[in-house]
C-alpha positions as CSV (number, residue, x, y, z in Angstrom):
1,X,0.0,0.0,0.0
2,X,1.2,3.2,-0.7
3,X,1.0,6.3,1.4
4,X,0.3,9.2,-0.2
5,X,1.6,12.4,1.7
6,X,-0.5,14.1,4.7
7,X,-3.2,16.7,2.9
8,X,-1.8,19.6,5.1
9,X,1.5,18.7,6.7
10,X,3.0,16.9,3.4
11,X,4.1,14.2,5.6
12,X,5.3,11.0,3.8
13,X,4.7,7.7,5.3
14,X,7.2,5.6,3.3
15,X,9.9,8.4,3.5
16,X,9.7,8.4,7.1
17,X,9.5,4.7,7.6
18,X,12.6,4.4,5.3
19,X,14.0,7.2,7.8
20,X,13.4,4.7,10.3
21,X,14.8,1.8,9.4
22,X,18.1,4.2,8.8
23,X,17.9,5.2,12.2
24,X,17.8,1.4,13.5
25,X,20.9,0.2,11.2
26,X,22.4,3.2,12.5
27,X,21.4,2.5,15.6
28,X,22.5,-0.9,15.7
29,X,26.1,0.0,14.6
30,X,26.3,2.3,17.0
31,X,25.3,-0.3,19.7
32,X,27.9,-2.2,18.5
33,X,30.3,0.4,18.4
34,X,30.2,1.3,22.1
35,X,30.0,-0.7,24.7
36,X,29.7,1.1,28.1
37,X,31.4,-1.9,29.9
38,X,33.4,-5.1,28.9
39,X,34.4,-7.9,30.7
40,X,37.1,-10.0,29.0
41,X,37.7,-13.7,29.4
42,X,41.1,-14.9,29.0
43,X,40.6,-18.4,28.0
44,X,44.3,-18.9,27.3
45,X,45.3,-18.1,30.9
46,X,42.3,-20.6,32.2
47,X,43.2,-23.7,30.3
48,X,47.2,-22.6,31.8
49,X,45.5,-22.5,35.2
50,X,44.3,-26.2,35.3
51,X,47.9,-27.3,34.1
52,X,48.7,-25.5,37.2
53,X,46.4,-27.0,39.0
54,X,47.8,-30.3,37.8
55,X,51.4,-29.6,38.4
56,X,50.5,-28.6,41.8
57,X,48.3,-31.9,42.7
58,X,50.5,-34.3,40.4
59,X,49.6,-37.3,40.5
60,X,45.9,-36.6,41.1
61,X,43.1,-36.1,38.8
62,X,42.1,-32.6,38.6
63,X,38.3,-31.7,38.2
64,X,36.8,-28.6,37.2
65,X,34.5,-27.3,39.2
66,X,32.1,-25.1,36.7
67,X,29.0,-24.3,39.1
68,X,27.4,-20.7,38.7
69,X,27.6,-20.4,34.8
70,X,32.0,-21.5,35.6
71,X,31.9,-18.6,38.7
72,X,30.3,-16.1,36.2
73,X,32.7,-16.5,33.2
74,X,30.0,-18.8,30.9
75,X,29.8,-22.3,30.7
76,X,30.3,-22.8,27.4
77,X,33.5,-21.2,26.5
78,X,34.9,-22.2,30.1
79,X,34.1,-25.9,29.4
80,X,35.7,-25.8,25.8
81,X,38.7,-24.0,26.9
82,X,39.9,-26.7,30.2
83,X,38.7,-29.4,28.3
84,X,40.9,-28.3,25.5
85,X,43.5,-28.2,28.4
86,X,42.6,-32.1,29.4
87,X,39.5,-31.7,31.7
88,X,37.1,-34.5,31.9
89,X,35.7,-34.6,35.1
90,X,33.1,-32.0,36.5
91,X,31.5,-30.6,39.2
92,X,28.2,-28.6,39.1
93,X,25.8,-27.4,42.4
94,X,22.3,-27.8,40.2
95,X,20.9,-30.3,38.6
96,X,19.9,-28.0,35.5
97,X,23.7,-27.2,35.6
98,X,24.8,-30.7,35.1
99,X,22.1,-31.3,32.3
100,X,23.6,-28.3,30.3
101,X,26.9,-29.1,31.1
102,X,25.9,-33.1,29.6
103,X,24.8,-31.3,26.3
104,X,28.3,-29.9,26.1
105,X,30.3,-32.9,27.3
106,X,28.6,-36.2,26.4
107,X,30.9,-38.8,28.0
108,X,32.6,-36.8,30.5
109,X,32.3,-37.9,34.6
110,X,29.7,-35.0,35.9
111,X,29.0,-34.9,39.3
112,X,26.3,-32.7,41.1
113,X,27.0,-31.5,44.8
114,X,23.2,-30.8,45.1
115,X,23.0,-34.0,46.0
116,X,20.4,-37.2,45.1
117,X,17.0,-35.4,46.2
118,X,14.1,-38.5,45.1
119,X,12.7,-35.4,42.4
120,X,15.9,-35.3,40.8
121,X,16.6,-39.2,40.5
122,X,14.9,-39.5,37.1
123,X,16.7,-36.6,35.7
124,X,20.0,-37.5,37.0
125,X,19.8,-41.5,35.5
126,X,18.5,-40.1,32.0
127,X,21.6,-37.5,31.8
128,X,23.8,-40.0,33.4
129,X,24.3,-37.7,36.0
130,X,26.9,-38.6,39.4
131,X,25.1,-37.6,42.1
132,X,27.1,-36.1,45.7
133,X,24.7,-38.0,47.8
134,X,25.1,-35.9,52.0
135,X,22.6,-37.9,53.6
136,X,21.2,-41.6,54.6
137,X,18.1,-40.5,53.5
138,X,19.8,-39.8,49.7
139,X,21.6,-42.3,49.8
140,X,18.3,-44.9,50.6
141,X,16.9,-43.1,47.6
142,X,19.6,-43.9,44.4
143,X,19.9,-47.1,46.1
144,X,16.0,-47.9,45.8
145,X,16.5,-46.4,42.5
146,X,19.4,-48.7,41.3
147,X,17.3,-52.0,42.6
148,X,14.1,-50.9,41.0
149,X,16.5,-50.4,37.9
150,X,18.2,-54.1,38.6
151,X,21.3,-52.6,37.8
152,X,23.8,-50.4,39.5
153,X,24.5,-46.6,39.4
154,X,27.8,-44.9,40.5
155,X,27.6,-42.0,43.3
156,X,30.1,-39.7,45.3
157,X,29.0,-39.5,48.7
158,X,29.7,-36.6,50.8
159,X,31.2,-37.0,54.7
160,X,31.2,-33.8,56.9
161,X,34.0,-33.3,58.8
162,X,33.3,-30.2,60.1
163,X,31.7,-27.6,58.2
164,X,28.2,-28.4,59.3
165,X,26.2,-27.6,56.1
166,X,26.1,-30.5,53.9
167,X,27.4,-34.6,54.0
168,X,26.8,-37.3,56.4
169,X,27.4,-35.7,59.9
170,X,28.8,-38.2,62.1
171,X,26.4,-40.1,63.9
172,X,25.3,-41.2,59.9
173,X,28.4,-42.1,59.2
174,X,28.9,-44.5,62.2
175,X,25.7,-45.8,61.0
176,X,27.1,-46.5,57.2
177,X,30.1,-47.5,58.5
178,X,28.5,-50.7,60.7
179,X,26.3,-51.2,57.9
180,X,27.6,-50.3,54.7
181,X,26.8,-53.6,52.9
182,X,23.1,-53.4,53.2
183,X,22.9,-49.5,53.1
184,X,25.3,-49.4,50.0
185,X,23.0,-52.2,47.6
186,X,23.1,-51.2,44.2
187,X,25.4,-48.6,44.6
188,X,29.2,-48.0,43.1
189,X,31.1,-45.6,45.1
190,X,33.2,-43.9,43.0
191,X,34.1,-41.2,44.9
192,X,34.0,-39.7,49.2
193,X,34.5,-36.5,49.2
194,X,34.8,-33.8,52.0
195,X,35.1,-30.0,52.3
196,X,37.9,-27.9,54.5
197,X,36.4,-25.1,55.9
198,X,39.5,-22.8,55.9
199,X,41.8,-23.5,52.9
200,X,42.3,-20.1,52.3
201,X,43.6,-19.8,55.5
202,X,47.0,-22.4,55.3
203,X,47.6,-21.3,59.6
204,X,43.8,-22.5,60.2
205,X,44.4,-25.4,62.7
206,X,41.0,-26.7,61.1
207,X,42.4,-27.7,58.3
208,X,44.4,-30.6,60.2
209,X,41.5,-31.3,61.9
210,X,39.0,-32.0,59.1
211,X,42.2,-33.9,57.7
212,X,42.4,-36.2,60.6
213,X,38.4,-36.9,60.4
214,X,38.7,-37.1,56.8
215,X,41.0,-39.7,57.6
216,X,39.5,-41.6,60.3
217,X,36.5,-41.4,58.4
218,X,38.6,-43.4,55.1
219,X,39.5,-46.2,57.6
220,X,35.8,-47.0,58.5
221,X,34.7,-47.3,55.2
222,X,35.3,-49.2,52.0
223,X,38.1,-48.5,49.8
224,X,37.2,-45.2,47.0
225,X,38.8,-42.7,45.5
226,X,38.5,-40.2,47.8
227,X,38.6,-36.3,47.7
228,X,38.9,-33.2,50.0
229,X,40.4,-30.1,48.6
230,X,38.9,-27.4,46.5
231,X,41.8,-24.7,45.1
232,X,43.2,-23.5,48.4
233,X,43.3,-27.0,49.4
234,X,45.7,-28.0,46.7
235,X,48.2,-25.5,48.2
236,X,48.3,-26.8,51.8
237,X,50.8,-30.1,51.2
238,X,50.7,-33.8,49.8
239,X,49.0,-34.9,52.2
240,X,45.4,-33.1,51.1
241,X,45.4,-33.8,48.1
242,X,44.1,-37.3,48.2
243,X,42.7,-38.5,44.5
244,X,41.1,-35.7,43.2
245,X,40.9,-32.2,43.9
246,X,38.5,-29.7,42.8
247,X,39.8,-26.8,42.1
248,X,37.1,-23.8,41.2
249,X,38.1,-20.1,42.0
250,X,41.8,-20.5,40.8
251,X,40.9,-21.8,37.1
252,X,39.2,-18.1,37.2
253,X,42.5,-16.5,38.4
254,X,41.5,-16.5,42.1
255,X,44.3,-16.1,44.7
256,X,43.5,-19.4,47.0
257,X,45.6,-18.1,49.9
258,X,45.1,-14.0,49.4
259,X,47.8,-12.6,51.1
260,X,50.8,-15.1,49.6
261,X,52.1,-14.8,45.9
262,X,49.4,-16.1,43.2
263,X,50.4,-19.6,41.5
264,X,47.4,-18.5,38.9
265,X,47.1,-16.1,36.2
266,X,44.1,-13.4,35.8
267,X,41.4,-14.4,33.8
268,X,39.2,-11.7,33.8
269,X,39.4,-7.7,33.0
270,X,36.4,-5.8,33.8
271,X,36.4,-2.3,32.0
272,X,34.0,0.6,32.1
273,X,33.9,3.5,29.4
274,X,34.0,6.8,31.2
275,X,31.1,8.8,30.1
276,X,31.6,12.4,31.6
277,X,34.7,14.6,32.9
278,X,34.2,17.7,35.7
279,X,35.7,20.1,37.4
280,X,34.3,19.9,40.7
281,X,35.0,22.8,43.8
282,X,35.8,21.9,47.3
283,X,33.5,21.5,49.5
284,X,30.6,19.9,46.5
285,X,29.3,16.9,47.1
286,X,29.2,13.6,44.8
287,X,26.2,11.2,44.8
288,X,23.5,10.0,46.3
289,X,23.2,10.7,49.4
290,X,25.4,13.8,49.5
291,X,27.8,11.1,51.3
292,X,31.1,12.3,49.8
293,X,32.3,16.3,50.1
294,X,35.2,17.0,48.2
295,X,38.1,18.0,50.6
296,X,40.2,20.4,47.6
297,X,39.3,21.3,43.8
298,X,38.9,18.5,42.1
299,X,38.3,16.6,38.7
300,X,35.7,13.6,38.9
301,X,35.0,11.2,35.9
302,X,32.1,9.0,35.9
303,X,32.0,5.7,34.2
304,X,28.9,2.8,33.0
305,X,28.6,0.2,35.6
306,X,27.1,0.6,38.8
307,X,25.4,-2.7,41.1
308,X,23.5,-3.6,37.9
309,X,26.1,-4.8,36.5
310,X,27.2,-6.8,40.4
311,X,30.0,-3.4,41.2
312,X,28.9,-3.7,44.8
313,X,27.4,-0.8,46.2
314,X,30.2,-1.7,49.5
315,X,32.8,-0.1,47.2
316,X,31.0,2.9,47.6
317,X,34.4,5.5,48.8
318,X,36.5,2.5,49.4
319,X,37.0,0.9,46.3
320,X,39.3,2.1,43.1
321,X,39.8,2.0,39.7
322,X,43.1,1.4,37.3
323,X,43.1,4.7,34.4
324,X,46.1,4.6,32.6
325,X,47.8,2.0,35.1
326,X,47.2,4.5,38.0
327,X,44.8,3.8,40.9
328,X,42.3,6.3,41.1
329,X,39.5,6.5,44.3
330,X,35.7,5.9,43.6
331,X,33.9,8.8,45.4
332,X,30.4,9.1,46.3
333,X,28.0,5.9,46.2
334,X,28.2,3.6,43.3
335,X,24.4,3.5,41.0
336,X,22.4,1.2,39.8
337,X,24.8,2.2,36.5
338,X,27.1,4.5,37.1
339,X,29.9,5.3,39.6
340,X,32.3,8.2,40.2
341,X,35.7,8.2,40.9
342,X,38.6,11.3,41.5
343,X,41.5,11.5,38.6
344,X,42.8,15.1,40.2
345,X,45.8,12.9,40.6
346,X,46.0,11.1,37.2
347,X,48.8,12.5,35.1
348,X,47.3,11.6,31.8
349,X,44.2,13.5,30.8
350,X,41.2,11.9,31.1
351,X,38.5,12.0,28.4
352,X,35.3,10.5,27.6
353,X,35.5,7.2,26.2
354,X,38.5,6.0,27.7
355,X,38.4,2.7,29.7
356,X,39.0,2.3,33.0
357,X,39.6,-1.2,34.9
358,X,37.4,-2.0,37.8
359,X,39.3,-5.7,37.8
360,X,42.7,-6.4,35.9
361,X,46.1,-5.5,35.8
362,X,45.8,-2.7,37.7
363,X,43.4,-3.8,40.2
364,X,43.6,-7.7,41.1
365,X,40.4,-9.4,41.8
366,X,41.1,-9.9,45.5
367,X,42.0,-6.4,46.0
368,X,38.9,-5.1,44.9
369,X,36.6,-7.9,47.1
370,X,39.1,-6.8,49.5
371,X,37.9,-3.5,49.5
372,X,33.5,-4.2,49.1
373,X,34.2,-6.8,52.4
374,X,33.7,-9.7,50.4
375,X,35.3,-12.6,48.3
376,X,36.7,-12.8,45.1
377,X,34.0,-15.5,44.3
378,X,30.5,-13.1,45.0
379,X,32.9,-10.9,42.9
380,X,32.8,-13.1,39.7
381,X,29.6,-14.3,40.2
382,X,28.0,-11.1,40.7
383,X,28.9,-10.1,37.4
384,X,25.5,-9.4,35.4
385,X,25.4,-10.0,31.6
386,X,25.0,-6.3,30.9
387,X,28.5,-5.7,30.4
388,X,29.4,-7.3,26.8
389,X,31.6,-10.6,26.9
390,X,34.8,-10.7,25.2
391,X,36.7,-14.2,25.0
392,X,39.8,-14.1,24.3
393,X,41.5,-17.8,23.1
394,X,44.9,-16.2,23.2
């Protein structure tokens, strides 16, 4: 149909639909164009950091621990990249995370931490799923699932040894232990497993602690591979490393121990594009909330991310940012998409469209979960899907 032009204004319907769909394309490049935060994924250095992880553990299997979309870095290209570097052995936390991970990984050994709840036992025996059973009550479900089956399924089976969330507690395992043949029918242990409390903390006395229950708990039980460290784990001695370990923050560049020298190269850079520069006088305030007043002259830059985009609102006057390979202060509270931060002190200029690092070179990853109170892992995995992903294979 064809629109004629407007009796009294001349407009032109087909002109300014064509107009339009200018705009869009235009629109669209532009989009593409500029991004007002990236987060970049070094592959490469992920795949070097489970050889690492290998080196340090030789001679035990190392497993990839990939929960939380691989601690906020994406399944996919995390699973393609340590698989690349020999991975075949997984841990998830959910059950929907173990049936992606099967459609990526067909015949590798998945297990699920969640454990062997009786409305996941269909979903875990169709995906050939390895449940982490942490109860009596689990483990009397697979194993009325493997008889009804007439067959037998395999299962990891979880033994707490002190941190009091999930696995067998002790008066269970006394109970497995006296009666493992009956309790254990149709069931293949392929792995026990435990979980230290305080690896990340190599002076923790409970480390030898939950070493010397893990132990005790070995001798009561029938022979299996057995496992107990996670990433700080493997850097605690011989003697905790067991069959397996599981390392899951330090294939993401995680310091296990913060505080000692990093074994593990950064994965991730988190940049933000810096959308305004100011002069600001003393004594002006910056934010919401008034909460910052500006002790001299200064010049403030303001950048796109803000707790949107998981840049805790705890860095809020506290954190920094890397500009130029200079730290420079956040001031004021941190938006929903935008923070602020001082470059009076910068010696290059500061324009719009620069980036700025909010994790990097610059600033590591523990130093800036350092300064928002937290961890380096509710740092990764805070990280929303606003900012645009950037894998990098080399």
């Amino acid at each position: 149909m064809t629109v004629s032009p407007h009796p009294t204004t001349g407009f032109d319907g087909g002109a300014a639909e064509r107009h339009c769909r200018a705009m869009d394309r235009a629109e669209d490049q532009s989009a593409a164009d500029f991004d007002a935060a990236c987060l970049t994924v070094r592959l490469a250095a992920m795949a070097a950091n489970f050889r690492t992880a290998q080196r340090l553990a030789s001679p035990s299997v190392v497993a990839g621990v990939v929960k939380a979309d691989a601690y906020g870095t994406g399944l996919t290209p995390a699973v393609k990249a340590l698989a690349g570097a020999g991975c075949d052995t997984w841990f998830v936390a959910r059950l929907e995370e173990g049936i992606a991970l099967r459609a990526l990984m067909p015949r590798a050994r998945i297990f699920v931490l969640d454990g062997g709840q009786p409305d996941m036992v269909p979903a875990l025996i169709s995906r050939n799923l390895t449940p982490v059973l942490n109860s009596l009550a689990e483990i009397a479900a697979w194993s009325a699932a493997a008889r009804a089956m007439k067959t037998r399924l395999d299962a990891a089976v979880h033994i707490d040894t002190g941190m009091n969330r999930l696995g067998l507690p002790s008066n269970e395992l006394a109970s497995l232990a006296a009666d493992h043949r009956r309790l254990l029918e149709g069931l293949r242990v392929v792995l026990w497993m435990s979980h230290l409390a305080c690896s990340d903390e190599p002076d923790s006395k409970m480390n030898g602690v939950q070493l010397d229950r893990f132990k005790t708990a070995l001798a009561m039980l029938p022979e299996a591979p057995a496992s107990l460290s996670s990433s700080g784990g493997i850097m605690l001695g011989k003697e905790y490393l067991f069959d397996m370990v599981r390392p899951g923050v330090a294939l993401y560049g995680g310091n296990p121990h913060p505080g000692f020298a990093n074994p593990f190269e950064p994965v991730v850079q988190l940049t933000a594009k810096v959308m305004q520069v100011r002069r600001a006088s003393k004594g002006e305030t910056v934010g919401y909330g008034a909460t910052w007043r500006l002790s001299r002259p200064s010049i403030l830059a303001t950048a796109g991310l803000g707790y949107a985009d998981g840049i805790l609102r705890s860095l809020s006057s506290v954190g920094h940012v890397g500009v130029a390979g200079v730290k420079a202060p956040i001031v004021g509270r941190v938006s929903m998409d935008l923070f602020t931060f001082d470059v009076t002190d910068v010696p290059e200029p500061v324009i719009p469209g620069m980036d700025v690092e909010l994790i990097g070179t610059t600033i590591s990853l523990e130093e800036i979960a350092a300064a928002a109170g937290t961890i380096s892992y509710e740092i990764l995995t805070s990280l929303s899907r606003r900012a645009r992903r950037r894998y990098q294979e080399a």
